[in-house]
N, C-alpha and C positions, 0 to 999 in steps of 0.2 A: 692702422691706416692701410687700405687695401687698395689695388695699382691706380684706380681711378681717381682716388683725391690726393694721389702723389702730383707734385707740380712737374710739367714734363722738362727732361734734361734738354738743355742746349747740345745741337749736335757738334757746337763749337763754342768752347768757352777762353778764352787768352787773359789773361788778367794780372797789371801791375809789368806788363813786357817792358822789357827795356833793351838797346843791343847801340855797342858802339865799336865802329872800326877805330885804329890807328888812334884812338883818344877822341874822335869824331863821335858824337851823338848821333847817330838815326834813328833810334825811338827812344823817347822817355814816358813810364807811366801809362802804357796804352791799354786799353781794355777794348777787346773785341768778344764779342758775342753773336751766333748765329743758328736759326731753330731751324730744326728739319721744314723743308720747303720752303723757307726764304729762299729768296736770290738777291744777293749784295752788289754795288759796283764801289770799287776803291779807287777814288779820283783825287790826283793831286798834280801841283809840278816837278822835275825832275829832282831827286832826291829828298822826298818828303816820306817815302820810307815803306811804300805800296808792293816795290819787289821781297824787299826786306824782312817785310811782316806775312808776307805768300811763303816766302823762304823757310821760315822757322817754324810754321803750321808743315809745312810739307816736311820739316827735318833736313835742310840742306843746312842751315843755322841754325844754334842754339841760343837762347836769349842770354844775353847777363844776367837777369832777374827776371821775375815773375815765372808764370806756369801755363801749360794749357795741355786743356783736356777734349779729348773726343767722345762724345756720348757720353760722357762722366770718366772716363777714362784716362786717369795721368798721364800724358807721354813722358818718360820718364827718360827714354834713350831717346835721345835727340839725333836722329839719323833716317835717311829717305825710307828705308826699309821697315823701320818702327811705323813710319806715320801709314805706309802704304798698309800696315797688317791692320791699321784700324779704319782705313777706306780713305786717304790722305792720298794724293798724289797731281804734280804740278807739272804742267804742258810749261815750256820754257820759252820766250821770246825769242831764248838766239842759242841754240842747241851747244855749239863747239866747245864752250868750256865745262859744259856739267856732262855734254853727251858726246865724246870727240868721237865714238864710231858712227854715230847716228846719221841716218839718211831720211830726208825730208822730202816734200814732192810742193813743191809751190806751181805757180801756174803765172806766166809771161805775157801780164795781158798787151804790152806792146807787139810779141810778136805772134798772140796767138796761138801758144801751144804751152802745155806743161812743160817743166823741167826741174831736174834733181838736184839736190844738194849735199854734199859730202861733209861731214862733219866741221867743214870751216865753212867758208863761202863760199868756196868754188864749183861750179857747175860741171855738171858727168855728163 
């Protein structure tokens, strides 16, 4: 069989994920899949498990069960640095607990002008 009647790899495959806090369920049984040049949106309400499943494709969690792979690629170490060497990597909603040095630049449309953010909320 030569490259063209190969079926093309998912540049993201997740399959049979499961991950629970504190005895808490947040995913059970999930399969995700997504092929080069798709664009996904992950909608749900609060804690239906959208951060969660971002989370452990990027290596900030590991799942309890199941597997996923990039390009066909086991991620095998579950950690930000594995996922980032296979082209993984996750912009954070609220930086200070993953990135506590991290400086942000938002923009104040009340008053008009940018302004910075220090690794918590506080403004510089």
């Amino acid at each position: 069989m030569n490259q063209a009647d190969q079926p093309p790899v998912d540049a993201v495959a997740m399959t049979g994920i499961a991950k629970s806090f504190g005895g808490v369920a947040a995913l059970e049984h999930v399969d995700f899949t997504l092929r080069k040049g798709e664009i996904h949106a992950l909608l749900g309400g609060n804690g239906a498990g959208k951060s969660t499943i971002l989370k452990m494709l990027s290596g900030v969690h590991k799942p309890d069960k199941g597997e996923i792979r990039i390009n066909g690629v086991l991620l095998e170490q579950h950690t930000a640095e594995a996922a980032r060497r296979l082209g993984i990597a996750m912009i954070f909603q609220c930086c200070p607990k993953y990135l506590p040095n991290a400086r942000t630049q938002g923009y104040d449309w009340n008053a008009g002008r940018s302004q910075g953010f220090e690794g918590s909320a506080h403004s510089s």
